[in-house]
C-alpha positions as CSV (number, residue, x, y, z in Angstrom):
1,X,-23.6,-164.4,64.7
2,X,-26.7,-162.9,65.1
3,X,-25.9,-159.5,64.0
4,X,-23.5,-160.5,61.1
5,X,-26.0,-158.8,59.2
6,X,-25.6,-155.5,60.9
7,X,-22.6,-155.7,60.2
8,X,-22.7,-155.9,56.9
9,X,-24.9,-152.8,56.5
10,X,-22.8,-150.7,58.1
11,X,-19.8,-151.7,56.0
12,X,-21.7,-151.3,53.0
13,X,-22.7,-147.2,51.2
14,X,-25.9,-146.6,53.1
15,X,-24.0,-147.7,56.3
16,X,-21.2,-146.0,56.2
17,X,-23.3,-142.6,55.0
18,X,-25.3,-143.5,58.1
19,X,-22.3,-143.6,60.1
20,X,-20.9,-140.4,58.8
21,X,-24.4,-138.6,59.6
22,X,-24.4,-139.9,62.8
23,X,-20.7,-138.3,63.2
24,X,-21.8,-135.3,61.2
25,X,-24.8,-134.0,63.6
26,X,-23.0,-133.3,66.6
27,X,-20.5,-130.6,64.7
28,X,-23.7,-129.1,63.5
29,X,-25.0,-129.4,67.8
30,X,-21.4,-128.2,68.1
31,X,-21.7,-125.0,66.4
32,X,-25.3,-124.6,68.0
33,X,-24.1,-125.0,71.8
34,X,-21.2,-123.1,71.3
35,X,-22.7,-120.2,69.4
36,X,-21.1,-117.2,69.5
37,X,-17.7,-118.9,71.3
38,X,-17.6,-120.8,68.1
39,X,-15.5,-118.3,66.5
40,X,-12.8,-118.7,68.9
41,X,-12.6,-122.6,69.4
42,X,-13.9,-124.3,66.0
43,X,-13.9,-128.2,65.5
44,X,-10.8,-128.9,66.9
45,X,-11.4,-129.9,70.3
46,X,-14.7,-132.3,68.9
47,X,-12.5,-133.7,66.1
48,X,-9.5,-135.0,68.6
49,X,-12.8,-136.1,71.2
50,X,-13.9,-138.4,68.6
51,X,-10.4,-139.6,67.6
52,X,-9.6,-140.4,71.2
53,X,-12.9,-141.7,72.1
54,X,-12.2,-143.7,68.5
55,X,-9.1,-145.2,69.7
56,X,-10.6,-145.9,73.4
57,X,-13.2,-147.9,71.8
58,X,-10.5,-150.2,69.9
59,X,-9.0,-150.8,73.3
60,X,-12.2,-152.2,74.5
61,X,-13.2,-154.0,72.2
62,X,-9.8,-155.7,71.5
63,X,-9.4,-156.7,75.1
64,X,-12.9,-157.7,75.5
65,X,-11.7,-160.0,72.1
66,X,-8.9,-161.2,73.5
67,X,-10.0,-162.0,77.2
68,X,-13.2,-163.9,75.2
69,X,-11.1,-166.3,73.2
70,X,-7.8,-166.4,76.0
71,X,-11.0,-168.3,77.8
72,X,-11.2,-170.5,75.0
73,X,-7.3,-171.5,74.5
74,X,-7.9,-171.8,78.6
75,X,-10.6,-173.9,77.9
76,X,-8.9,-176.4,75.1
77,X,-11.8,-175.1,72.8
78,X,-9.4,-173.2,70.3
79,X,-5.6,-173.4,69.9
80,X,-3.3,-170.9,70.6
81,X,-2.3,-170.4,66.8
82,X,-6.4,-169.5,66.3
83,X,-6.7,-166.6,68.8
84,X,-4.7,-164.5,67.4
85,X,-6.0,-165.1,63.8
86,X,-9.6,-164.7,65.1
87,X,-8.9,-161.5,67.8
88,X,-7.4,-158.6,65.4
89,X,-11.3,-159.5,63.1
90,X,-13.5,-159.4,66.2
91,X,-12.3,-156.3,67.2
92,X,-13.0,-154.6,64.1
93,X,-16.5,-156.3,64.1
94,X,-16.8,-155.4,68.0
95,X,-16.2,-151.7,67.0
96,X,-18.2,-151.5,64.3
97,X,-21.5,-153.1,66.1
98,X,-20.5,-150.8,69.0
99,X,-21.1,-147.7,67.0
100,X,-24.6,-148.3,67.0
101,X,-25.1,-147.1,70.6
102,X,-21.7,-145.2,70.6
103,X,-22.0,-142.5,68.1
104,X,-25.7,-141.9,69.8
105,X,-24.7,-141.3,73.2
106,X,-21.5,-139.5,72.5
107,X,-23.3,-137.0,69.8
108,X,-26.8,-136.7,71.9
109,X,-25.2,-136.3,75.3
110,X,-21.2,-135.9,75.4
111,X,-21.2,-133.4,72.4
112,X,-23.8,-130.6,73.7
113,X,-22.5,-131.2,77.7
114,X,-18.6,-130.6,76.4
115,X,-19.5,-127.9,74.6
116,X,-21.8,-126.4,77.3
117,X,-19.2,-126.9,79.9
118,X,-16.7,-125.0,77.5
119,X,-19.0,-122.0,76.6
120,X,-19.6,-121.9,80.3
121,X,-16.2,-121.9,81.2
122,X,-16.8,-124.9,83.4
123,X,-14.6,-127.7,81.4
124,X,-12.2,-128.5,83.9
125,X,-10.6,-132.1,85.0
126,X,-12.9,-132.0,87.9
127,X,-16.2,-131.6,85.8
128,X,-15.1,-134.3,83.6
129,X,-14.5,-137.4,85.9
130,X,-18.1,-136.1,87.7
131,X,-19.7,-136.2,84.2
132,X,-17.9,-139.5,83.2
133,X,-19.2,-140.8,87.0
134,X,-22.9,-139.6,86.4
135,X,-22.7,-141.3,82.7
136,X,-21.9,-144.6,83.9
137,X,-24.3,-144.5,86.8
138,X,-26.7,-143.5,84.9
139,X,-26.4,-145.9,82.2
140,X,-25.8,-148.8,84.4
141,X,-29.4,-147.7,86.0
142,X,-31.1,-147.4,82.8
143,X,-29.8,-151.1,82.3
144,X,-30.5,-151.9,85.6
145,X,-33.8,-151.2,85.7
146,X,-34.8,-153.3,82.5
147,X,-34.2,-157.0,83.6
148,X,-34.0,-159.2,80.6
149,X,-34.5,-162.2,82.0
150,X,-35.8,-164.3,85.3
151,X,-31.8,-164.5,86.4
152,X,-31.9,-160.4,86.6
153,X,-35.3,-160.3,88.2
154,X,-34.4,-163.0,90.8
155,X,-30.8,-161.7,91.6
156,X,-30.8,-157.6,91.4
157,X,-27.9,-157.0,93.6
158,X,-25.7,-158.9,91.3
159,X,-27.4,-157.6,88.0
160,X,-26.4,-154.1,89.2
161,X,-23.0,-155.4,90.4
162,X,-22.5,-157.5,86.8
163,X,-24.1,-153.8,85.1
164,X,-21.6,-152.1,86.5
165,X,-18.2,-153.9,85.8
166,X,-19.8,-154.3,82.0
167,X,-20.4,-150.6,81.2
168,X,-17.4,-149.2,83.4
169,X,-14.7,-150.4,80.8
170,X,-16.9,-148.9,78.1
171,X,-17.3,-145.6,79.5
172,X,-14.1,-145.4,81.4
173,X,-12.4,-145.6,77.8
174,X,-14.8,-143.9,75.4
175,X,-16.4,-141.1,77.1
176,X,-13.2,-140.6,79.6
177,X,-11.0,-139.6,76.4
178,X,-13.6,-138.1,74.5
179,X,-13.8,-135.1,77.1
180,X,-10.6,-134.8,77.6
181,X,-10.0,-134.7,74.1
182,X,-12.2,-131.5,74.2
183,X,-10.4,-130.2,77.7
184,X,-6.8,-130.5,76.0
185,X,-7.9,-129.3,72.4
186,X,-9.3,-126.4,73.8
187,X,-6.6,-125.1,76.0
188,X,-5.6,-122.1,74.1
189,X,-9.4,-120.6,74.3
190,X,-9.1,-121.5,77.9
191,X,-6.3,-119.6,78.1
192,X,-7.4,-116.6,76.6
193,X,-10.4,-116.4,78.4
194,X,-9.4,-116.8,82.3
């Protein structure tokens, strides 16, 4: 594959210290946001965000794995025996590539708007699914808008209709459970403070 040696990289010591700093930063935005609040609601509710958002992106990318090469059994192009050697080793490699534009957008946006919603007192299930709604609309504009080749130029209504079922498993499982990672962690300060 074309990014087998991305791959690599990030599996090796500089990779995986980048992938740590890029989980790193947003405790540090964390601690910023939540300034003074801090005190009262720590890392907890950013450390089970990132485990759930973690174990949502597995989900995606093993299904996304095994829909690929189900289409392949389907399609006499791999035996049934094969799939399930190959699937369990694309996920991982699905995952991994994935980080490069997951651990971005869930430090540089999901991290400061949780914790901004929390210090405001504003994190509730009804927030949530609006800012999970606006993240996917907006991503799938940003896509959208940057037509990679003559097929999106010459059919936009079903670029923005193909933009949209892509990115909705993405974000529906990543950034869905990352919030509400940070809305059940942080129940007790919630608590406290109504």
């Amino acid at each position: 594959m074309a990014l087998d040696w991305l791959f690599y990289w990030m599996t090796q010591p500089l990779g995986l210290a980048a992938v740590a700093f890029a989980v790193a930063l947003p405790f540090i935005v964390w601690r910023l946001v939540l300034g003074q609040t801090f005190r009262h609601i720590g890392f907890k509710p950013l450390a089970a965000a990132y485990a759930l958002a973690a174990l949502g992106l597995l989900v995606v990318n093993f299904v996304s794995s095994h829909i690929e090469f189900s289409a392949r059994v389907a399609d006499n192009r791999l035996q049934e025996a094969q799939r399930w050697a190959i699937v369990p080793g694309w996920t991982i490699y699905g995952t991994v590539i994935s980080l490069l534009y997951v651990l971005p957008l869930l430090g540089l946006v999901a991290v400061p708007v949780s914790a901004l919603l929390l210090k405001l007192r504003r994190l509730s299930l009804k927030t949530i699914g609006m800012a999970v709604l606006a993240s996917w609309l907006t991503l799938v504009l940003i896509a959208w808008s940057i037509p990679t080749d003559d097929w999106d130029r010459a059919h936009r209504l079903e670029s923005l209709t193909l933009w949209l079922t892509e990115l909705a498993p993405g974000v529906w499982l990543v950034a869905l459970p990352f919030l509400l990672g940070v809305h059940l962690a942080s129940r007790a300060y919630r608590r406290t403070e109504s």
